[in-house]
PyMOL commands that place a pseudoatom at each C-alpha (Angstrom):
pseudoatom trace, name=CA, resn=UNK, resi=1, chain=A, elem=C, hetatm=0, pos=[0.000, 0.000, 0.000]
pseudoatom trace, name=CA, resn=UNK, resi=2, chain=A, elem=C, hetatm=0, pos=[1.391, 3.469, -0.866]
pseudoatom trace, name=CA, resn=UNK, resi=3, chain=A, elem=C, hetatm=0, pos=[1.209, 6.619, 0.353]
pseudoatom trace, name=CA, resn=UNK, resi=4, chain=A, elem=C, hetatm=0, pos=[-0.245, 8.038, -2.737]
pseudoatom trace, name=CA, resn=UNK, resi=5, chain=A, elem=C, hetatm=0, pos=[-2.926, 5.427, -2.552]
pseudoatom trace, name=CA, resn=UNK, resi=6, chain=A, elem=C, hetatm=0, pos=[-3.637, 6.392, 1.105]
pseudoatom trace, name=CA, resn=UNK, resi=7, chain=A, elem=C, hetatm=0, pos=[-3.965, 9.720, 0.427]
pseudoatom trace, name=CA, resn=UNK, resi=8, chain=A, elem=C, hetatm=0, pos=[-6.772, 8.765, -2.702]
pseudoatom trace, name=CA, resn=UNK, resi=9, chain=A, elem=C, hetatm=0, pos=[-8.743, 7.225, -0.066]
pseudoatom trace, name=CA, resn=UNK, resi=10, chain=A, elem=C, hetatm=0, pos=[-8.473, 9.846, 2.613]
pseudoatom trace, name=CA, resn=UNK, resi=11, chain=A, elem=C, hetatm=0, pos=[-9.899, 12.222, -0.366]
pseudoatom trace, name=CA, resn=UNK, resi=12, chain=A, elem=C, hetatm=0, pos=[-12.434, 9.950, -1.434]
pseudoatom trace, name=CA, resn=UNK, resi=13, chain=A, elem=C, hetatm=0, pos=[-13.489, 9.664, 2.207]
pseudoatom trace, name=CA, resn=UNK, resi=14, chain=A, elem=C, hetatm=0, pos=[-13.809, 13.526, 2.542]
pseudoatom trace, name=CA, resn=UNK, resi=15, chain=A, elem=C, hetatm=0, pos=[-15.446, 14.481, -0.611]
pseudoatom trace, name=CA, resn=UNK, resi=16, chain=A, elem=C, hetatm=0, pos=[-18.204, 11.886, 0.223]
pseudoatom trace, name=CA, resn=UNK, resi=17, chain=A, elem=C, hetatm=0, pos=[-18.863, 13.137, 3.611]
pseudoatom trace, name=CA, resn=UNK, resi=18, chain=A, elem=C, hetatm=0, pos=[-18.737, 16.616, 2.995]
pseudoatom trace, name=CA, resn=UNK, resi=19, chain=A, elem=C, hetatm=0, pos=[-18.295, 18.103, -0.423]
pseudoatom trace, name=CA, resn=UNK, resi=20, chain=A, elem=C, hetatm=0, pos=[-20.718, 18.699, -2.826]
pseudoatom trace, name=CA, resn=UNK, resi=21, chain=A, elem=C, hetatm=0, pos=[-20.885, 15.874, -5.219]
pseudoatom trace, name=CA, resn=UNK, resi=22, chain=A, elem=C, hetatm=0, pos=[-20.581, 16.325, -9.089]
pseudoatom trace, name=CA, resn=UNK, resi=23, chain=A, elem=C, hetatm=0, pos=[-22.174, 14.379, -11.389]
pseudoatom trace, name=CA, resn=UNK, resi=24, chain=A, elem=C, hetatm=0, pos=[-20.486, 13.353, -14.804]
pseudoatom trace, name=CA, resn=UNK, resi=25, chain=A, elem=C, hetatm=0, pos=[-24.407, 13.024, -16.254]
pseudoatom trace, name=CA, resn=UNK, resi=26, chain=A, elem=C, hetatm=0, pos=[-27.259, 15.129, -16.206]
pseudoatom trace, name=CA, resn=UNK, resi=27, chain=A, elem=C, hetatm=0, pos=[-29.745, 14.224, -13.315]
pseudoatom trace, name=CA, resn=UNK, resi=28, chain=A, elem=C, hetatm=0, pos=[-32.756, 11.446, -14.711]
pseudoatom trace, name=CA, resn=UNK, resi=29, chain=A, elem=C, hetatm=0, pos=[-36.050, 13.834, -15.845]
pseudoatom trace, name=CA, resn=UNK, resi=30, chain=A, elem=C, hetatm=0, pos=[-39.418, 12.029, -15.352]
pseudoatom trace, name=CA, resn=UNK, resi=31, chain=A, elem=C, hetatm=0, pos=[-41.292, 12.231, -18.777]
pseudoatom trace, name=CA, resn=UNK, resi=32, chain=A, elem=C, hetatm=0, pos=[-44.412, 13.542, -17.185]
pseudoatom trace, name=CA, resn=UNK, resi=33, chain=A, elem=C, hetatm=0, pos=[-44.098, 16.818, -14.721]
pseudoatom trace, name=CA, resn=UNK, resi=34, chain=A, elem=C, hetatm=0, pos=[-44.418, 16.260, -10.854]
pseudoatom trace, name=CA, resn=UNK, resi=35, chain=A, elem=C, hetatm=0, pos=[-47.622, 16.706, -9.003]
pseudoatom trace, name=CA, resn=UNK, resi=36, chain=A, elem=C, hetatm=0, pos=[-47.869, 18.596, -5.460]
pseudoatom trace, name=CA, resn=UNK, resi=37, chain=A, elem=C, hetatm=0, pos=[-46.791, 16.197, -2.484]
pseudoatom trace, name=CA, resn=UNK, resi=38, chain=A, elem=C, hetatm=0, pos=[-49.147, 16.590, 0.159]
pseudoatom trace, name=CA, resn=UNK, resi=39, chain=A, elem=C, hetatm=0, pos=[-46.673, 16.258, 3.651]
pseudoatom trace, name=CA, resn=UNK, resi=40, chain=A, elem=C, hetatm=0, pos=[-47.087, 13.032, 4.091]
pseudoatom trace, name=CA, resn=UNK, resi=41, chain=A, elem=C, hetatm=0, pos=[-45.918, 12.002, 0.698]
pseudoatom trace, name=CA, resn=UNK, resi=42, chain=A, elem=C, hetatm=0, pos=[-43.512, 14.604, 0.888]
pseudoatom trace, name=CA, resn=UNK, resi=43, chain=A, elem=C, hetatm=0, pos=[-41.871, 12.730, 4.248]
pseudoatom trace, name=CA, resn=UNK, resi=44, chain=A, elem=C, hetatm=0, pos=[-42.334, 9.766, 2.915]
pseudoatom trace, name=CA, resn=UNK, resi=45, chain=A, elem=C, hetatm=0, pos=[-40.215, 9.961, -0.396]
pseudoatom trace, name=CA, resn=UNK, resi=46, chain=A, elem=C, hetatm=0, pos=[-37.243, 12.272, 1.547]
pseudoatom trace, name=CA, resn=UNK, resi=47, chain=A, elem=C, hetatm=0, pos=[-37.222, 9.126, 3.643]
pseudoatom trace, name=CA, resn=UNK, resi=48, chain=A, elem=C, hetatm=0, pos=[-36.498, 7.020, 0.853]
pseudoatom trace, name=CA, resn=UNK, resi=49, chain=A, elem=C, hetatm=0, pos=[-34.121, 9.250, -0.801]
pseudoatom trace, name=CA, resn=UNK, resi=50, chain=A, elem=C, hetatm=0, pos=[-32.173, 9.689, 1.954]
pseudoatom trace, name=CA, resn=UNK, resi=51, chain=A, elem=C, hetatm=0, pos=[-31.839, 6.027, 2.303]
pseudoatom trace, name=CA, resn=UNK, resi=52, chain=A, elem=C, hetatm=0, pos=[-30.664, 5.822, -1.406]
pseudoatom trace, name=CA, resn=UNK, resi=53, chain=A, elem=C, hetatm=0, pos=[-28.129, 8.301, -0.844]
pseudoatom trace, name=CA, resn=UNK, resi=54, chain=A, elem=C, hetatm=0, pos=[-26.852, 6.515, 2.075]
pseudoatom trace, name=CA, resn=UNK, resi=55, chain=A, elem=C, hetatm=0, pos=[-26.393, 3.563, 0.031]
pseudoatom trace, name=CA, resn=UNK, resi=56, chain=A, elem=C, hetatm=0, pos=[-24.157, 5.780, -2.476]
pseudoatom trace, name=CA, resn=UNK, resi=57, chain=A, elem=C, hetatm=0, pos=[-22.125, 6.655, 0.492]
pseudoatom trace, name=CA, resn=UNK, resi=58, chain=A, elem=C, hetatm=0, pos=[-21.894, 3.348, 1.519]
pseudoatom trace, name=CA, resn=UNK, resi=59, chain=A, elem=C, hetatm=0, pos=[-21.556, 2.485, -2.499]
pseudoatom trace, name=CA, resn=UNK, resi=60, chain=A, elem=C, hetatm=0, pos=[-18.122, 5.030, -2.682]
pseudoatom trace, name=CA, resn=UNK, resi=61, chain=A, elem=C, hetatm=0, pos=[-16.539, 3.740, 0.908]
pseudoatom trace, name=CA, resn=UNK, resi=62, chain=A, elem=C, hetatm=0, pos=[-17.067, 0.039, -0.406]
pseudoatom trace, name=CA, resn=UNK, resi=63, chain=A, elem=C, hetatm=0, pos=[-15.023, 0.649, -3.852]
pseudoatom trace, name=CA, resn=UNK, resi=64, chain=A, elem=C, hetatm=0, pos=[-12.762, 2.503, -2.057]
pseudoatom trace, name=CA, resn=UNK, resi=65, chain=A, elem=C, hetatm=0, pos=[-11.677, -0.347, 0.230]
pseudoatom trace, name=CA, resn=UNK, resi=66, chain=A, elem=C, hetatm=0, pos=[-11.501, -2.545, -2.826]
pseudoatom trace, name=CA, resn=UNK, resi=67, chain=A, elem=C, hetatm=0, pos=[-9.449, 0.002, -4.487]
pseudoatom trace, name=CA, resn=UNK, resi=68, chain=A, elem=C, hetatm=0, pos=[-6.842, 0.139, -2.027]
pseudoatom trace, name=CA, resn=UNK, resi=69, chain=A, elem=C, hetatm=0, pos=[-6.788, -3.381, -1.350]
pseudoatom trace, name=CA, resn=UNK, resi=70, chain=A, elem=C, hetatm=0, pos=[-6.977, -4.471, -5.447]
pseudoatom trace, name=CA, resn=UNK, resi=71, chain=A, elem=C, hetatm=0, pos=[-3.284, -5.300, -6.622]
pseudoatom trace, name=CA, resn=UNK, resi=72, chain=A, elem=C, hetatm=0, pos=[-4.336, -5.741, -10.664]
pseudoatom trace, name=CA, resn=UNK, resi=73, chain=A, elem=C, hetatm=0, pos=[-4.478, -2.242, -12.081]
pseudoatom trace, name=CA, resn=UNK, resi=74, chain=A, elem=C, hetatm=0, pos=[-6.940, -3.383, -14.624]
pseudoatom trace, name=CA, resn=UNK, resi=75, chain=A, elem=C, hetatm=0, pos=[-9.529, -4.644, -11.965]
pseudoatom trace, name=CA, resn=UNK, resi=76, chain=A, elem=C, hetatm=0, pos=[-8.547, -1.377, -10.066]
pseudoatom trace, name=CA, resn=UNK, resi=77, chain=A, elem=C, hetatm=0, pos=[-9.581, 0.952, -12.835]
pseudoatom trace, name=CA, resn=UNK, resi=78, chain=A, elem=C, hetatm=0, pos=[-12.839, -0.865, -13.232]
pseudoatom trace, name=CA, resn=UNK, resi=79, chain=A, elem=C, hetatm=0, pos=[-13.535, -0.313, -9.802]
pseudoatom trace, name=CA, resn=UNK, resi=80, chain=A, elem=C, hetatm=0, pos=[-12.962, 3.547, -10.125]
pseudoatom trace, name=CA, resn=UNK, resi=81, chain=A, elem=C, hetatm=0, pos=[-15.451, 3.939, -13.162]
pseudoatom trace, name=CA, resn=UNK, resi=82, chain=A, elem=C, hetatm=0, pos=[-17.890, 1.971, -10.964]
pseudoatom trace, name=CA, resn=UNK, resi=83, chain=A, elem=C, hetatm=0, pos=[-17.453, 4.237, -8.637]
pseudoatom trace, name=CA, resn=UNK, resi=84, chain=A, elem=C, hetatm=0, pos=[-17.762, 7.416, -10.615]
pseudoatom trace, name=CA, resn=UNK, resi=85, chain=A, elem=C, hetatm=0, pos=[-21.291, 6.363, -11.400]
pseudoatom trace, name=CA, resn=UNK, resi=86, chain=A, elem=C, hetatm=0, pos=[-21.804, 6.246, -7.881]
pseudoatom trace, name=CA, resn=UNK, resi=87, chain=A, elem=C, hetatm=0, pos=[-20.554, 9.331, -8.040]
pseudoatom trace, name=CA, resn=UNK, resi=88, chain=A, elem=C, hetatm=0, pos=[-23.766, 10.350, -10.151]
pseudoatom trace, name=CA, resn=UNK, resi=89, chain=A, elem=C, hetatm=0, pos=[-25.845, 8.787, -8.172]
pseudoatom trace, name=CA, resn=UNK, resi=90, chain=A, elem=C, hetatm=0, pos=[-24.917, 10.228, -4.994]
pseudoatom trace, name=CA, resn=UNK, resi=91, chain=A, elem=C, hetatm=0, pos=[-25.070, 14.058, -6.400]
pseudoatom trace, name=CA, resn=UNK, resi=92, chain=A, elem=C, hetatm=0, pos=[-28.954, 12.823, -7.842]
pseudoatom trace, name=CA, resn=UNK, resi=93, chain=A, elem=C, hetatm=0, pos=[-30.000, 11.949, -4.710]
pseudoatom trace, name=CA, resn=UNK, resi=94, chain=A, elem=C, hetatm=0, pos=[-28.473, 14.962, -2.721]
pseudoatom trace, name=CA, resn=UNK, resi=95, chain=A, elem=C, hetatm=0, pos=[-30.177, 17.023, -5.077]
pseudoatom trace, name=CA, resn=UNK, resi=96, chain=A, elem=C, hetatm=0, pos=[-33.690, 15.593, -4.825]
pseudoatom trace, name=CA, resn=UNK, resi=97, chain=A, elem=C, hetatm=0, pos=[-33.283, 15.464, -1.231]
pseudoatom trace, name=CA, resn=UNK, resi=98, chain=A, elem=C, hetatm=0, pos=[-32.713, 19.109, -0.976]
pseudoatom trace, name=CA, resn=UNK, resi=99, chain=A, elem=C, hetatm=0, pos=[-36.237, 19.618, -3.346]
pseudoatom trace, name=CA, resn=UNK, resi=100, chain=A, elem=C, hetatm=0, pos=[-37.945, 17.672, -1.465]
pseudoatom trace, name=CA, resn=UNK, resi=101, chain=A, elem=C, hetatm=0, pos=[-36.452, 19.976, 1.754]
pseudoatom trace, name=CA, resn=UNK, resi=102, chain=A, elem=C, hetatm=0, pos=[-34.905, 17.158, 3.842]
pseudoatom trace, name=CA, resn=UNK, resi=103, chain=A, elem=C, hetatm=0, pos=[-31.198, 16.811, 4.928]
pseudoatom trace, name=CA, resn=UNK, resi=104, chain=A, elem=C, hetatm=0, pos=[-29.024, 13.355, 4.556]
pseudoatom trace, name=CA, resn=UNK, resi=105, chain=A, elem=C, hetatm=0, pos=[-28.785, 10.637, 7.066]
pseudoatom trace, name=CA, resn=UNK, resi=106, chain=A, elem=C, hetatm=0, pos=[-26.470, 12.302, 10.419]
pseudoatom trace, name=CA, resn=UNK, resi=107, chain=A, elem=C, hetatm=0, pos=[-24.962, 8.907, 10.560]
pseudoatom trace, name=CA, resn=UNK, resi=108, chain=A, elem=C, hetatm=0, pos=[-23.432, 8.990, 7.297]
pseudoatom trace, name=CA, resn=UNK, resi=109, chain=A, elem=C, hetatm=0, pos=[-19.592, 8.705, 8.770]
pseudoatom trace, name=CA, resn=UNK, resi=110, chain=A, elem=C, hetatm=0, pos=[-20.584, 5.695, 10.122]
pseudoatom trace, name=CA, resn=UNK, resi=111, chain=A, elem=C, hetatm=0, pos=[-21.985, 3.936, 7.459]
pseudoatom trace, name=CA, resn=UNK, resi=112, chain=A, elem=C, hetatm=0, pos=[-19.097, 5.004, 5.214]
pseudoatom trace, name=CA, resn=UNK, resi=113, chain=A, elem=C, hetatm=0, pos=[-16.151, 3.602, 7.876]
pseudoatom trace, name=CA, resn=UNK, resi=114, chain=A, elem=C, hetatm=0, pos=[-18.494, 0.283, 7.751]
pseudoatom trace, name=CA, resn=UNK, resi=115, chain=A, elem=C, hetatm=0, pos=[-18.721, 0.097, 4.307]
pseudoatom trace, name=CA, resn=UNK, resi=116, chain=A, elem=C, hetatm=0, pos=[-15.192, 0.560, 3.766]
pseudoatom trace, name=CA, resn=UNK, resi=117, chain=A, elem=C, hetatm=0, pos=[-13.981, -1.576, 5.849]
pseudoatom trace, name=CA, resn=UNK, resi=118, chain=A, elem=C, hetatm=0, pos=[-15.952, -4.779, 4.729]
pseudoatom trace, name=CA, resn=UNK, resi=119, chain=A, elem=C, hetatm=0, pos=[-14.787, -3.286, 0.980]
pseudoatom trace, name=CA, resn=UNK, resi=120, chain=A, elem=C, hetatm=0, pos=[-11.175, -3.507, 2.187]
pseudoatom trace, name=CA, resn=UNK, resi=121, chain=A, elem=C, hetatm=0, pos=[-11.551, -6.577, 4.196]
pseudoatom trace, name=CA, resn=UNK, resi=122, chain=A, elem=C, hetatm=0, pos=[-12.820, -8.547, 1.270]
pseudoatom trace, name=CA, resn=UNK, resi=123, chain=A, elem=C, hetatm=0, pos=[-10.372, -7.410, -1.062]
pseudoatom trace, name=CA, resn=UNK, resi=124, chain=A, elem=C, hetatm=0, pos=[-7.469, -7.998, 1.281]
pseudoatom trace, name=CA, resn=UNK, resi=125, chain=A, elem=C, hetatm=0, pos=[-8.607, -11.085, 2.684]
pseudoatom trace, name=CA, resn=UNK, resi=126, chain=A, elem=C, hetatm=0, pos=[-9.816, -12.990, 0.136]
pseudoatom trace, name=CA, resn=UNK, resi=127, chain=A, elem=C, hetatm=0, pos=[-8.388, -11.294, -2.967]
pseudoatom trace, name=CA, resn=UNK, resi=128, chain=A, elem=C, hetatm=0, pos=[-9.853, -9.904, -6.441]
pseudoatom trace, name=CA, resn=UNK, resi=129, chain=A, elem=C, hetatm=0, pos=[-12.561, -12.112, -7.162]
pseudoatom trace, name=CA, resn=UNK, resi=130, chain=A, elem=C, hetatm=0, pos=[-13.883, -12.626, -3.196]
pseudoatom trace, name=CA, resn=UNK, resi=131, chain=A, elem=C, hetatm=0, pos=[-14.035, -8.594, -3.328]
pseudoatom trace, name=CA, resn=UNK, resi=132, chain=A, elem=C, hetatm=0, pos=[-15.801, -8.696, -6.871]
pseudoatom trace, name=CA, resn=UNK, resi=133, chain=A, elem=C, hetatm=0, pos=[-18.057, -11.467, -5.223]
pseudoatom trace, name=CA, resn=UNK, resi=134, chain=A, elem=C, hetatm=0, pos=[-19.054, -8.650, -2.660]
pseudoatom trace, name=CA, resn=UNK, resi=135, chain=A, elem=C, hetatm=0, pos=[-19.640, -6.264, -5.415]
pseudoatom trace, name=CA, resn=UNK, resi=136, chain=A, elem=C, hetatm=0, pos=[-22.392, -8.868, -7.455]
pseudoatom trace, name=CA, resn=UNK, resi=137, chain=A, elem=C, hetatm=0, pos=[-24.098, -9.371, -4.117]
pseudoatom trace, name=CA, resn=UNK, resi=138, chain=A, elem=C, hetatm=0, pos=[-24.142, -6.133, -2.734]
pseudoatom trace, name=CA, resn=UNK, resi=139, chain=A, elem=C, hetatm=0, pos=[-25.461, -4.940, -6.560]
pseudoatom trace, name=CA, resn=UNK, resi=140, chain=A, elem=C, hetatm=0, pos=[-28.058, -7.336, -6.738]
pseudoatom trace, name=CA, resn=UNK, resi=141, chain=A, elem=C, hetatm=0, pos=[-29.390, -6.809, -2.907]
pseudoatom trace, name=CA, resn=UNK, resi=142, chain=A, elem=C, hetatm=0, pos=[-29.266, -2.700, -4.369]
pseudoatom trace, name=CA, resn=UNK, resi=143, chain=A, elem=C, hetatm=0, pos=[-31.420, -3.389, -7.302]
pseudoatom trace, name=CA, resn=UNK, resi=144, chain=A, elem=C, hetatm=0, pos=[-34.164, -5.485, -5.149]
pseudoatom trace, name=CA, resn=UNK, resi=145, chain=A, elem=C, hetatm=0, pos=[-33.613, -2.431, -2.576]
pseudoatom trace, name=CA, resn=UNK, resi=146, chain=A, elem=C, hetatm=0, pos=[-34.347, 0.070, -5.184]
pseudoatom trace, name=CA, resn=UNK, resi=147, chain=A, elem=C, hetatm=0, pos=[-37.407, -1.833, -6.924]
pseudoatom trace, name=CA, resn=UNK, resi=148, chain=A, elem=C, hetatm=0, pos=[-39.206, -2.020, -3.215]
pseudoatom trace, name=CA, resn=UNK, resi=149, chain=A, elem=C, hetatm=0, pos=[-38.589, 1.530, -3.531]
pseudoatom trace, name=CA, resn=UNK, resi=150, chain=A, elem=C, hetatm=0, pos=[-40.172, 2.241, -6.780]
pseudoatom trace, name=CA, resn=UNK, resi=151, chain=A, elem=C, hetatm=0, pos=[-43.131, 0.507, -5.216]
pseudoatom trace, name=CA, resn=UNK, resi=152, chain=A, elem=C, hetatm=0, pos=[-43.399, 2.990, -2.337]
pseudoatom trace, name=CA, resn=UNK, resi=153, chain=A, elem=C, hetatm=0, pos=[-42.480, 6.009, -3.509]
pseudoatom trace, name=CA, resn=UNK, resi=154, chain=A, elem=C, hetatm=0, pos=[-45.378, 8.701, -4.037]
pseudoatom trace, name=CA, resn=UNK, resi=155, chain=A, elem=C, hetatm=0, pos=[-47.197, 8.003, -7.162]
pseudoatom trace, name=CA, resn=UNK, resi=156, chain=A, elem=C, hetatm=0, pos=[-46.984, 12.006, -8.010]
pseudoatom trace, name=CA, resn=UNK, resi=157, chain=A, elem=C, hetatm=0, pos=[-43.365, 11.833, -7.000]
pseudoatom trace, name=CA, resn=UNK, resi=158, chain=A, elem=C, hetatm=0, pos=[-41.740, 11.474, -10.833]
pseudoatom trace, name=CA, resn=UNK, resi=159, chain=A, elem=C, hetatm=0, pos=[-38.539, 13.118, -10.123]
pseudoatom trace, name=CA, resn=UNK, resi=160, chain=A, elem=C, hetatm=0, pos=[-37.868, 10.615, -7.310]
pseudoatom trace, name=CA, resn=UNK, resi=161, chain=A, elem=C, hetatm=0, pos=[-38.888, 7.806, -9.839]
pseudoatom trace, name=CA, resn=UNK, resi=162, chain=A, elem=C, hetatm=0, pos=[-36.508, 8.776, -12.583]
pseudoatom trace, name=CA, resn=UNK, resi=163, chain=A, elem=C, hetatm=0, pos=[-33.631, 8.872, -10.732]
pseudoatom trace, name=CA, resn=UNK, resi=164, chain=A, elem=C, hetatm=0, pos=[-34.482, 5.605, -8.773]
pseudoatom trace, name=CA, resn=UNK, resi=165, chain=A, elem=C, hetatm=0, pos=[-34.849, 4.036, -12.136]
pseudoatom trace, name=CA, resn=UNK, resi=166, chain=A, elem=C, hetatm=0, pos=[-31.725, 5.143, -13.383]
pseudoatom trace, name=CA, resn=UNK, resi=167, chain=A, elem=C, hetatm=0, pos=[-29.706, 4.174, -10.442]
pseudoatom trace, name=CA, resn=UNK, resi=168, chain=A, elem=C, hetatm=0, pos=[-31.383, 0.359, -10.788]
pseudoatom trace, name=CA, resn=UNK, resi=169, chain=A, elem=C, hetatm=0, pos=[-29.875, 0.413, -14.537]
pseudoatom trace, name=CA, resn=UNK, resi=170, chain=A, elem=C, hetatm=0, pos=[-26.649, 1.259, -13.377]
pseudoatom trace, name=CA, resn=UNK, resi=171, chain=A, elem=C, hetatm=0, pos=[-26.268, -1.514, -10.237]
pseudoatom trace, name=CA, resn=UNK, resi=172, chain=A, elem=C, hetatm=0, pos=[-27.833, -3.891, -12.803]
pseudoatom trace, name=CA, resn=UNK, resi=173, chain=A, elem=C, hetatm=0, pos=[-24.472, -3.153, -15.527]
pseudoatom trace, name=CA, resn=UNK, resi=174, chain=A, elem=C, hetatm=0, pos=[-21.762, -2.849, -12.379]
pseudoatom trace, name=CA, resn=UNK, resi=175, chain=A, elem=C, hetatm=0, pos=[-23.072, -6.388, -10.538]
pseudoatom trace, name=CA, resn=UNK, resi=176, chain=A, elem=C, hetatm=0, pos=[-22.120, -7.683, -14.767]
pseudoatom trace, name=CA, resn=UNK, resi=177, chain=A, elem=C, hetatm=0, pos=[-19.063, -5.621, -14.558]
pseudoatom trace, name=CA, resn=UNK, resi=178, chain=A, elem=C, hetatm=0, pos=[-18.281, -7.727, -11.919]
pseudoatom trace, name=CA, resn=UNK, resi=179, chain=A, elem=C, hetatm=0, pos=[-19.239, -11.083, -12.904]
pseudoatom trace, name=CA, resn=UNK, resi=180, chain=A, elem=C, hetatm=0, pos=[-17.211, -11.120, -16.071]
pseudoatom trace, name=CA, resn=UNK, resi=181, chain=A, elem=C, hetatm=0, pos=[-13.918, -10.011, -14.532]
pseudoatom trace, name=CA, resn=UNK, resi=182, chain=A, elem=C, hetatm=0, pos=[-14.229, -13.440, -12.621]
pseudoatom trace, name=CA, resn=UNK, resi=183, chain=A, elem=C, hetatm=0, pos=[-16.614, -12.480, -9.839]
pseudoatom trace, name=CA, resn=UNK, resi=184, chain=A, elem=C, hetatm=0, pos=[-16.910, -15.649, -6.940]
pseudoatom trace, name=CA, resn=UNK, resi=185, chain=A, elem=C, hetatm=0, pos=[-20.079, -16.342, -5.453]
pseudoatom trace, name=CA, resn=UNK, resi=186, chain=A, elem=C, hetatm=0, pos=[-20.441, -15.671, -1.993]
pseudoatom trace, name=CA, resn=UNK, resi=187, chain=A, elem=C, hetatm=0, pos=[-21.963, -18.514, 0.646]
pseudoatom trace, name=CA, resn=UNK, resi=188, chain=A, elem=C, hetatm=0, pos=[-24.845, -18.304, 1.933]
pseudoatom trace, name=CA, resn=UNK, resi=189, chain=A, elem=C, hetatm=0, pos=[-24.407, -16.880, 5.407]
pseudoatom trace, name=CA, resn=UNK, resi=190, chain=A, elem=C, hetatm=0, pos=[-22.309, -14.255, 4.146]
pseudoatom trace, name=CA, resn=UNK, resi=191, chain=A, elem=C, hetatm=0, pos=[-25.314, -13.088, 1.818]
pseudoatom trace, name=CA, resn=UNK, resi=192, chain=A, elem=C, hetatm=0, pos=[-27.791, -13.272, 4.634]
pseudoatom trace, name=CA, resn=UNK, resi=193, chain=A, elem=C, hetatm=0, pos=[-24.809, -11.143, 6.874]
pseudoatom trace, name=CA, resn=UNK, resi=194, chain=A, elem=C, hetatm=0, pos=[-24.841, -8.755, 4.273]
pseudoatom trace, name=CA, resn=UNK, resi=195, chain=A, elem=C, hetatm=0, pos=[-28.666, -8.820, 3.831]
pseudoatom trace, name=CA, resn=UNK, resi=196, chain=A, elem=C, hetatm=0, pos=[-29.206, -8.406, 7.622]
pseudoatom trace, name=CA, resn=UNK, resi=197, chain=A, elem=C, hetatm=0, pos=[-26.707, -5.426, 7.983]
pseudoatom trace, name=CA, resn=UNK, resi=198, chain=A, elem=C, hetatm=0, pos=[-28.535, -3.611, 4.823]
pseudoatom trace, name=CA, resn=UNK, resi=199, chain=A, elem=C, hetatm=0, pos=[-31.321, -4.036, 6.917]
pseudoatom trace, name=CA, resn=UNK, resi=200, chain=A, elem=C, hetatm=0, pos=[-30.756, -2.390, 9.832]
pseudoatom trace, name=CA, resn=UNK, resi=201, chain=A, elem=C, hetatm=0, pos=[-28.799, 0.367, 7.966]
pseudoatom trace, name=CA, resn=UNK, resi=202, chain=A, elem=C, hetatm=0, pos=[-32.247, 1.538, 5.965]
pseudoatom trace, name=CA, resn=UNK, resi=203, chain=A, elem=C, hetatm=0, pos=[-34.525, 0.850, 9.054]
pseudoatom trace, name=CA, resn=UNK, resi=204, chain=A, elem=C, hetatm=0, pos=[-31.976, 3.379, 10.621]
pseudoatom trace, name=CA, resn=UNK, resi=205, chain=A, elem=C, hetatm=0, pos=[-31.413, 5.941, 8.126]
pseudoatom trace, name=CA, resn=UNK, resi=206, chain=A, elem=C, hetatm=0, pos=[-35.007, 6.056, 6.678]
pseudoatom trace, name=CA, resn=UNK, resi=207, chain=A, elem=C, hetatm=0, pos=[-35.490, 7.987, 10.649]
pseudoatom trace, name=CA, resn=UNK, resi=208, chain=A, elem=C, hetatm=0, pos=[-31.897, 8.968, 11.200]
for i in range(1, 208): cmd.bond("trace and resi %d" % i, "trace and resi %d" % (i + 1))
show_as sticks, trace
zoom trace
């Protein structure tokens, strides 16, 4: 591990947390305009945002670990334009979350020293394809994530829609990524580990 790449992950770490994220691609527009939120509704889809966007936090700490733990530079740069798309989708959901006046989950450092860790672990620990094992699984338990949400958000919320359906077509093409650079699968309790922590982190931050 080098100091340069140290000092990438330190930076990644900060402009996550705290700067204001710039996406490469202009934000998903529904086709048809939005209709007034009443509160409720209102509530209701900044809760779900804000649990998408801490899933791109968690999405950016995770392919950071793997970054800095990845020793094929080829595998390594994959992992960066993965996690540029993140990128995208973690300025989209900022965004909407400040239209639909609501603020980001206040937990967000933790979630992002979690997330890292497990993407650094796996790398480390069980090499290339156990980390891009983690990134499949983690994709596909996203896209199921994000579905449920298309199913609950506001009906009149469009805005919230389009992006949602753009970020499923992008974990759909990074979990493929993934598979055909030699991705492992992942046992079965280590799926349901992963499946049970995801819980608890959107029961958290869809309050928090």
């Amino acid at each position: 591990m080098t100091l340069n790449a140290l000092i990438l992950a330190a930076d990644s770490a900060l402009r996550t947390l705290w700067a204001e994220p710039r996406a490469s691609r202009p934000t998903p527009t529904a086709t048809t305009p939005d209709a007034v939120l009443s509160e409720p509704d209102r509530r209701e889809a900044a809760a779900l945002m804000r649990v998408n966007h801490v899933g791109e936090v968690c999405a950016q700490a995770l392919y950071t670990g793997q970054a800095l733990a990845c020793t094929n530079p080829a595998l390594r740069a994959q992992l960066a334009e993965a996690s540029r798309e993140e990128t995208d989708h973690l300025a989209w959901t900022q965004q909407r979350l400040k239209e639909l006046k609501d603020r980001p989950s206040l937990l967000n450092p933790l979630w992002y020293a979690g997330a890292f860790a497990i993407g650094y672990a796996a790398g480390k620990l069980g090499g290339d394809r156990v980390s891009l094992g983690f990134v499949v699984e983690t994709e596909r338990q996203v896209e199921a994530h994000l579905q449920s949400h298309m199913d609950r958000l506001p009906a009149a919320d469009a805005a919230s829609r389009a992006i949602v359906a753009q970020m499923k077509t992008d974990e759909i093409a990074h979990a493929q990524m993934a598979q055909k650079a030699g991705a492992v699968e992942l046992p079965s309790p280590v799926k349901a580990l992963m499946k049970a922590a995801a819980k608890v982190m959107t029961t958290v931050a869809h309050r928090v």
